[in-house]
C-alpha positions as CSV (number, residue, x, y, z in Angstrom):
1,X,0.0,0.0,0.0
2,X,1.2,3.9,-0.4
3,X,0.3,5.0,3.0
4,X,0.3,3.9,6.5
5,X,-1.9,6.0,8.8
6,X,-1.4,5.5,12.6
7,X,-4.6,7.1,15.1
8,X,-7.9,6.4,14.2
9,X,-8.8,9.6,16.6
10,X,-10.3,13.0,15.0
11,X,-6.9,13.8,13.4
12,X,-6.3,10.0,12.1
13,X,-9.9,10.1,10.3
14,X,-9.2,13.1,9.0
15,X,-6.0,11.8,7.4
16,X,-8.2,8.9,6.1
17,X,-11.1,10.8,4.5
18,X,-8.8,12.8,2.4
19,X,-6.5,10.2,1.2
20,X,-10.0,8.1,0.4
21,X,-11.0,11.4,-1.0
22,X,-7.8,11.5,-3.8
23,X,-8.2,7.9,-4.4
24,X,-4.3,6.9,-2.5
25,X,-4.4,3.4,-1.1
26,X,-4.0,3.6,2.8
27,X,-4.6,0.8,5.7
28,X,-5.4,2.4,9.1
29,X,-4.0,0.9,12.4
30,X,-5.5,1.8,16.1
31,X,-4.8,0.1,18.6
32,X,-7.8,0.2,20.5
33,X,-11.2,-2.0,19.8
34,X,-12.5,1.3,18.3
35,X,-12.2,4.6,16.2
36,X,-12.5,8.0,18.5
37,X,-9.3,8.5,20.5
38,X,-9.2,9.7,23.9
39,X,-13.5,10.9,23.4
40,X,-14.6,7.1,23.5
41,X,-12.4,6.3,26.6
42,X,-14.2,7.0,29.4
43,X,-16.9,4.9,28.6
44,X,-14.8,2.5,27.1
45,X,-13.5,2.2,30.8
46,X,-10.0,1.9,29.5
47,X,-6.8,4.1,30.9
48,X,-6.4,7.3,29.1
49,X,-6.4,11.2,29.5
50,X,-10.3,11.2,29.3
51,X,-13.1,11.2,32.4
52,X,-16.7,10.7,32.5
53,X,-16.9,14.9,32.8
54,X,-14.9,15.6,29.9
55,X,-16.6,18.5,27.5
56,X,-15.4,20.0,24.5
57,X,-13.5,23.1,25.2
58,X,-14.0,24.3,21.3
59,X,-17.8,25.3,19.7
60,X,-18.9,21.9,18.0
61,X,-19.4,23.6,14.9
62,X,-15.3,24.1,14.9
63,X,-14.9,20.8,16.1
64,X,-17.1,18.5,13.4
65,X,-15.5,18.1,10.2
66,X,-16.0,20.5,7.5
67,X,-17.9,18.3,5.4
68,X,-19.6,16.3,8.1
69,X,-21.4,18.5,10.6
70,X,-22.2,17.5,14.1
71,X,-25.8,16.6,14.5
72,X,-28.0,20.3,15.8
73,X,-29.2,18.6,18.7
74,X,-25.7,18.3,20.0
75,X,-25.2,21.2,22.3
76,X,-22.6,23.9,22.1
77,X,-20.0,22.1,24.0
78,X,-20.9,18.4,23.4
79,X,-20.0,15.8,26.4
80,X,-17.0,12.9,25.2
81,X,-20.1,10.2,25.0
82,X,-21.2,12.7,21.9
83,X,-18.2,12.9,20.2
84,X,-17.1,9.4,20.3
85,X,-20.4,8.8,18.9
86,X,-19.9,11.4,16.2
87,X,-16.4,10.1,15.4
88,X,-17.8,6.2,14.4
89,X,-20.4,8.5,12.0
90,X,-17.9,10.3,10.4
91,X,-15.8,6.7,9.9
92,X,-18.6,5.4,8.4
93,X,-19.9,8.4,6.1
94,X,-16.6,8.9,4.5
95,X,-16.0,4.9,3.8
96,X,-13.2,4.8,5.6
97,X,-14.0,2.3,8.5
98,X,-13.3,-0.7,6.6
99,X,-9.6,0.5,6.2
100,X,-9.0,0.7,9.9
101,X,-7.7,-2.0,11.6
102,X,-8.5,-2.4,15.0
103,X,-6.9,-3.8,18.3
104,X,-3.9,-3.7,15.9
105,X,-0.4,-1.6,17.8
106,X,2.5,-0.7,16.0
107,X,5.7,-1.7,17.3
108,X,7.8,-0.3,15.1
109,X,8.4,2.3,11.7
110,X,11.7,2.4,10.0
111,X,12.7,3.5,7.1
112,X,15.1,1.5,4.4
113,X,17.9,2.9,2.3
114,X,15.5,3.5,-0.6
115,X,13.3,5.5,1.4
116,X,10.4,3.3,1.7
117,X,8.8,2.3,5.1
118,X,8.6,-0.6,7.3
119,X,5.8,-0.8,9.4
120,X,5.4,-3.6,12.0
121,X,2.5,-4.3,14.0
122,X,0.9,-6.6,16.6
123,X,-3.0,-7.3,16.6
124,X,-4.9,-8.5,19.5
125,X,-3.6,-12.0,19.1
126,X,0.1,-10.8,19.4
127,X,0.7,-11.6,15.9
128,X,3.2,-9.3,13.8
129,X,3.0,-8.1,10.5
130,X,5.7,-6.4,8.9
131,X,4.6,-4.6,5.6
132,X,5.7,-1.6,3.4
133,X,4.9,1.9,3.0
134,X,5.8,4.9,1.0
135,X,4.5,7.2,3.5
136,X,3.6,7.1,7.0
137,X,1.5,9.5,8.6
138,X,1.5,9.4,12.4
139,X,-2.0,10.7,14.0
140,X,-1.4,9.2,17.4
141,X,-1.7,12.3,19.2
142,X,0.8,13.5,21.9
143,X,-1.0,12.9,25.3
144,X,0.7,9.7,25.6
145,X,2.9,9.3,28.8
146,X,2.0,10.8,32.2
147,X,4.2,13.4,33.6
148,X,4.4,13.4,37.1
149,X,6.7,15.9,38.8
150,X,10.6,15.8,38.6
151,X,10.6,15.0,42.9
152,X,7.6,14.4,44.9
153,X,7.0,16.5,48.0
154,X,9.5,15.1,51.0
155,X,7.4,12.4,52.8
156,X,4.9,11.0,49.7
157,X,6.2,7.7,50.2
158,X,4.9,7.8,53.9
159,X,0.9,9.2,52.1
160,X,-1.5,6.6,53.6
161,X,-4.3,7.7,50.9
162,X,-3.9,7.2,47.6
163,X,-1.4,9.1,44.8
164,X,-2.6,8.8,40.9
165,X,-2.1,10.9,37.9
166,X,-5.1,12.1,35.9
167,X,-4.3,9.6,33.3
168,X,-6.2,7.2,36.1
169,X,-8.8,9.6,36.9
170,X,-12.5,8.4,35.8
171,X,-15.4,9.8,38.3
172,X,-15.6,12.5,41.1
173,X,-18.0,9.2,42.7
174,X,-14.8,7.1,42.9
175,X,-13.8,9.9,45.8
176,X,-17.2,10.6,47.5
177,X,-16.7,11.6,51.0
178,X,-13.4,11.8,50.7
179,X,-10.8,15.0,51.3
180,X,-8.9,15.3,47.9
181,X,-5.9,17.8,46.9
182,X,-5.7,18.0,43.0
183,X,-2.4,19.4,41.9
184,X,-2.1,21.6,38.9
185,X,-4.0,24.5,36.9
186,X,-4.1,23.2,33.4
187,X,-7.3,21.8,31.6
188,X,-7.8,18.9,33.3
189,X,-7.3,19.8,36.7
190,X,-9.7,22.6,36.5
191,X,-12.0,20.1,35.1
192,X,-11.3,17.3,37.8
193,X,-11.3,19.7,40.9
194,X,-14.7,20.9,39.5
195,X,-16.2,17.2,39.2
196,X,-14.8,16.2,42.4
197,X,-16.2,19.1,44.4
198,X,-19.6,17.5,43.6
199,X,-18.9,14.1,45.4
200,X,-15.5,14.6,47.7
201,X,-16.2,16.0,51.3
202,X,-13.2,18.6,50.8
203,X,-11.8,19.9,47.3
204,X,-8.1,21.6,47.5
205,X,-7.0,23.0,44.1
206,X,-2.8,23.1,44.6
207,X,-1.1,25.5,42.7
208,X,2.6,26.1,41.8
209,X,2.4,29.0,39.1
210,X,-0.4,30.9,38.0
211,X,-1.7,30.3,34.4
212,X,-4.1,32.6,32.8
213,X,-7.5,30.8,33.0
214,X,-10.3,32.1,30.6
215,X,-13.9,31.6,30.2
216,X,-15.0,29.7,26.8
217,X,-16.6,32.7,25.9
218,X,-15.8,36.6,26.3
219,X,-18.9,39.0,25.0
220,X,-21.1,36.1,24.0
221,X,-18.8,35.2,21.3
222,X,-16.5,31.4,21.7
223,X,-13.0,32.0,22.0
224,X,-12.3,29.1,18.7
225,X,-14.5,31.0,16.7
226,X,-12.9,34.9,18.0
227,X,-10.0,33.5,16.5
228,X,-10.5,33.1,13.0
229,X,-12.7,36.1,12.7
230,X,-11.0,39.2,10.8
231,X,-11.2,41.7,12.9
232,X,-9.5,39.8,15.5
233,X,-7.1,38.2,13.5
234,X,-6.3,41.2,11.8
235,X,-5.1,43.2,14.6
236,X,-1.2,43.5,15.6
237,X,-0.2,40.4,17.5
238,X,0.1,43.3,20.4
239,X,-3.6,44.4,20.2
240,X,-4.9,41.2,20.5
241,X,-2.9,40.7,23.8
242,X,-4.0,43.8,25.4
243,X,-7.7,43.6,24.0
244,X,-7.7,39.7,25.4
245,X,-6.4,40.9,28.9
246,X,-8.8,44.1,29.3
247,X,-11.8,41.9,28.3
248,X,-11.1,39.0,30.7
249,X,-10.6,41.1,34.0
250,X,-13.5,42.9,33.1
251,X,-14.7,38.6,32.8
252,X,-13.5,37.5,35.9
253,X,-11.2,40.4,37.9
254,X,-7.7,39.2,39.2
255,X,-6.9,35.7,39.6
256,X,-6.2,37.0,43.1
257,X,-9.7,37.5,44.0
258,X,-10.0,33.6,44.2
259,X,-7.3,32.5,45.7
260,X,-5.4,31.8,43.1
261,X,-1.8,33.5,41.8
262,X,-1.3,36.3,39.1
263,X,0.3,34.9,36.4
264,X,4.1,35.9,35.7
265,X,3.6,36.5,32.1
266,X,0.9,37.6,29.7
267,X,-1.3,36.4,28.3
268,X,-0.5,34.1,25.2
269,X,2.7,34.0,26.3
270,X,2.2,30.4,27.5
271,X,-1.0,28.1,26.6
272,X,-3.8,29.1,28.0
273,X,-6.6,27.1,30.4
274,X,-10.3,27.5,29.4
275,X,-12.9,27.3,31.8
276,X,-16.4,28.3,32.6
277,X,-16.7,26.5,36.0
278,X,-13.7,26.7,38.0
279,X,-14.4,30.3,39.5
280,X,-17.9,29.4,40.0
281,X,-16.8,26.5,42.4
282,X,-14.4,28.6,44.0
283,X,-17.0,30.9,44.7
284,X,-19.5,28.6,46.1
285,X,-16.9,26.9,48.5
286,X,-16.7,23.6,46.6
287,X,-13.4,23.9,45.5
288,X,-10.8,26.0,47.7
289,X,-7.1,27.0,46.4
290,X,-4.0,26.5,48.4
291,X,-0.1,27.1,46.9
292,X,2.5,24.4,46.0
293,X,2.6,21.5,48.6
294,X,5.8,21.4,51.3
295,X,5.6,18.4,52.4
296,X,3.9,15.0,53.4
297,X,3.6,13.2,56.9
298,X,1.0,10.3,56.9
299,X,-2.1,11.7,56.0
300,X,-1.2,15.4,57.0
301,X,-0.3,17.4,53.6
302,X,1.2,21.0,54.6
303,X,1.4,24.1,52.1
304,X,4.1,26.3,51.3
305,X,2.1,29.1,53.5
306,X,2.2,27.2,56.1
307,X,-1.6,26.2,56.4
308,X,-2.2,21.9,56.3
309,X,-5.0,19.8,55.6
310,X,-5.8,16.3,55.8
311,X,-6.2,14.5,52.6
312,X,-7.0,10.9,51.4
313,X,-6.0,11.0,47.5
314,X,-3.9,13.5,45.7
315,X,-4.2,13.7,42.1
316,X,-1.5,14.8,39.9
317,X,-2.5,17.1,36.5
318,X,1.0,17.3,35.7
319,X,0.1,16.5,31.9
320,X,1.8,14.4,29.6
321,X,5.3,13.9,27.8
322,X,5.2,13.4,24.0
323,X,6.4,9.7,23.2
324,X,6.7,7.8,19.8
325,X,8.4,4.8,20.7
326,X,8.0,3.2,17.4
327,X,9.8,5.7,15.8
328,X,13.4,6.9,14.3
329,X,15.2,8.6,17.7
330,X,14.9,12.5,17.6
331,X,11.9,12.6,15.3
332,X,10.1,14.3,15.8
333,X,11.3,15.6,18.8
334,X,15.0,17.0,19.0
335,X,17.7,17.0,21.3
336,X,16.3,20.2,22.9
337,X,13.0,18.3,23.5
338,X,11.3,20.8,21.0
339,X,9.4,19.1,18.1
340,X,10.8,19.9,15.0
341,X,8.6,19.2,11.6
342,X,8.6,21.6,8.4
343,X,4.9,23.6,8.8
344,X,4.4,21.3,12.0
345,X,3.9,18.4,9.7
346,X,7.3,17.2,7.7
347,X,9.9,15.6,8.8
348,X,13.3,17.0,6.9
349,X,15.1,14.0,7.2
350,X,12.9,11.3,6.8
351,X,11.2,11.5,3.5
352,X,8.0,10.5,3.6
353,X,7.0,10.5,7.5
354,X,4.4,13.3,8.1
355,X,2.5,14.4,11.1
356,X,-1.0,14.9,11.7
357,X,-2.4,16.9,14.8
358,X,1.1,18.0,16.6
359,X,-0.3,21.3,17.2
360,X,-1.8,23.2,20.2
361,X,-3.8,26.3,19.0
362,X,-6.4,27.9,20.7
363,X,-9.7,26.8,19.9
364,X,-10.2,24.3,17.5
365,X,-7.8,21.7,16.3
366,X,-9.8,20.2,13.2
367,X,-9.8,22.8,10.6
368,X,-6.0,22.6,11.0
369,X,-5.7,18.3,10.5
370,X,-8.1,18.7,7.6
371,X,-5.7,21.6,6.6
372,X,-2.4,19.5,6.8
373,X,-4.6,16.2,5.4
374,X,-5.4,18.0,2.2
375,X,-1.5,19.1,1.9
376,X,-0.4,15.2,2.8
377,X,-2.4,13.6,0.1
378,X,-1.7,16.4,-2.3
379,X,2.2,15.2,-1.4
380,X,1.6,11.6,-2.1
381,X,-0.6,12.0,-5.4
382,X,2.7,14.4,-6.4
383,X,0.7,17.2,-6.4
384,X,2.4,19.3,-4.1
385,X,6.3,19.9,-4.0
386,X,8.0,19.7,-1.1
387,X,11.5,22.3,-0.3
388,X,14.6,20.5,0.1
389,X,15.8,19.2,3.4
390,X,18.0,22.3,3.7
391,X,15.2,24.7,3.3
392,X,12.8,22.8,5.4
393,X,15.5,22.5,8.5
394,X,15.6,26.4,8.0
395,X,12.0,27.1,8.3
396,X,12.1,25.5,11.7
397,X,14.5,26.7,13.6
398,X,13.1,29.9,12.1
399,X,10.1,28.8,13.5
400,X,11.8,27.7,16.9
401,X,13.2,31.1,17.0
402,X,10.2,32.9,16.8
403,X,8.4,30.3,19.1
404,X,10.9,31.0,21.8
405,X,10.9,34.8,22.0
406,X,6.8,34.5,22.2
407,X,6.3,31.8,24.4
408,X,10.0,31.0,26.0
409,X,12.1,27.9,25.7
410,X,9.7,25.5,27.4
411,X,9.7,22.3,25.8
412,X,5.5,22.0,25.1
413,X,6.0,25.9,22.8
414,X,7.0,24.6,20.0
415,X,3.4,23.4,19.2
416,X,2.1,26.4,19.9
417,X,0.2,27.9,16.7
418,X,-2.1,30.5,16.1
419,X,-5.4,29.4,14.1
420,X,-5.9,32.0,11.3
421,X,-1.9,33.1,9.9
422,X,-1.1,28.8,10.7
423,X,-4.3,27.8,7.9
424,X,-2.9,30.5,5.6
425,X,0.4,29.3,5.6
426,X,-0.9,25.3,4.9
427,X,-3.4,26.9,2.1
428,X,0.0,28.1,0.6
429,X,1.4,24.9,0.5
């Protein structure tokens, strides 16, 4: 076959409805029993970044596929159940659910000295197959591997209650009555503290540094679809900074006001977290903030301020590390740890292995895989040219460069891309 699609999640099937679309000859391979990603986990029951209270952060008419819409009586911010659901739909509508293999892990991609590509793979029966590709597009997503912090607060080993990541969070039930600390101020742990304030008898939100937390929407309009509209995307990169800041402390005030910390930086200077909920719990007493955690005795946990609490689970929202096992070593992340792909899709040195979904902008992701999808199969039908691997290694360290004096030299930036200039420069392509 031409092309070997990994991820059968919303970037994976996007992959697959536009090669199906130019008529390339693809095969599939997920490794779980179905299509849907992370959205089709929780009540799957498996192990995964996904809970029973997951939402949609992004408008569901940004997050269905252009061509596909997601049903009208979906609501604005569909639950995981509906998406999952939607997902197997789309498979099916675009004829591309009999090319996915299922239950089917790939061990290992490697390219020969004439370029091609050696995919092997293990199906539910642990039986390998070893066949060969010309390209090799890798949707697998990059919320693979929990991170939990560098060191643990002196005296976790002596916790009596019980230490997880969010990877093995499921239900605020699983914790009713009990007092939980939940560790971090990204998505998910303003989404888990939130749920768990429903069931658990005490809900501490621990936070190291301040992020800048935003509501879905600012003046009635969805913060995915603010950023695609021209007068917004048309303003210097400076005005949209200082009209994003005015309008959420006229929003929500200072962080301060709830017991959380400022942020050091400004906004868009580091990914944002979007949430409707969080200050309303806050408010309401169901979920109270405390700083960065000291140090643990028993059951005791005390606070950098000097204030401790009681607690029977802490859960880690530490996020994830980025891990493609089956891949060449330093693709696509380098020896800085950034990830480095021509247009956040091509690899330079590895002719033929593309990327689908290694971006982070804010809103929604699926115009952009449908974006780099079109430009993928355009590549393999030799409709599209691409720079040499001189050029292309230029254009990301340019990249890297630019990434860095926006957002800093942490490791997760260099996904970072803004919606509107980020489609331009793909329709270019």
């Amino acid at each position: 076959m031409t092309v070997c699609v990994i991820g059968a999640g919303l970037s994976g099937l996007a992959a697959a409805h536009a090669l199906a679309e130019r008529g390339v000859d693809f095969v599939c391979l997920e490794k779980a029993p179905d299509v849907g990603g992370i959205w089709r986990q929780p009540q799957a029951g498996e192990r995964g970044p996904a809970y029973l209270s997951l939402h949609l952060n992004s408008v569901k008419r940004l997050t269905g596929y252009t061509d596909f819409p997601m049903p009208d009586s979906y609501p604005l911010y569909p639950r995981h159940s509906d998406i999952a659901a939607y997902l197997r739909s789309f498979a099916e509508w675009a004829g591309v659910r009999d090319r996915v293999e299922l239950s089917t892990e790939v061990v290992s991609v490697e390219q020969g000295l004439d370029d091609t590509w050696t995919v092997v793979s293990r199906d539910a029966d642990g039986v390998e197959t070893s066949r060969r590709f010309t390209h090799v597009v890798v949707a697998s997503g990059h919320n693979t591997e929990p991170a939990m912090p560098h060191s643990l607060p002196p005296g976790s080993e002596s916790f009596t209650g019980t230490i997880l990541h969010s990877i093995d969070y499921r239900d605020g039930s699983d914790f009713a009555g009990q007092r939980v600390i939940v560790v971090g101020l990204g998505a998910s742990a303003v989404d888990i503290a939130a749920d768990l304030s429903r069931h658990a008898a005490r809900t501490l939100l621990s936070v190291r540094r301040g992020l800048h937390i935003m509501p879905k929407q600012l003046f009635g309009i969805p913060l995915d679809e603010m950023a695609e509209v021209p007068w917004f995307t048309e303003m210097p990169f400076a005005e949209q900074r200082t009209f994003v800041e005015k309008a959420l402390h006229t929003a929500r005030g200072k962080l301060s006001d709830y017991g959380l910390p400022e942020p050091d930086h400004p906004v868009f200077s580091s990914a944002v977290t979007l949430s409707d909920e969080i200050f309303s719990r806050i408010r309401h007493g169901g979920v109270t903030p405390r700083p960065a955690i000291e140090s643990i005795d028993g059951s005791l946990v005390r606070f950098i301020d000097g204030t401790a609490e009681e607690a029977d689970a802490i859960v880690y929202c530490t996020g994830f590390r980025m891990a493609f096992p089956f891949l060449p070593e330093g693709c696509p992340v380098g020896p800085q740890g950034s990830v480095e792909l021509y247009k956040r899709v091509i690899a330079p040195d590895h002719p033929g292995l593309h990327f689908v979904g290694l971006v982070r902008p804010l809103g929604s992701i699926t115009r952009l895989v449908e974006a780099q999808s079109r430009w993928i199969a355009q590549i393999v039908k030799g409709e599209a040219v691409l720079p040499a691997a001189e050029v292309m290694r230029k254009e990301v360290t340019a990249y890297l460069t630019g990434i860095a004096e926006r957002y800093g030299k942490a490791k997760e930036s260099s996904i970072l891309v803004d919606v509107a200039p980020y489609l331009r420069e793909l329709r270019e392509e």
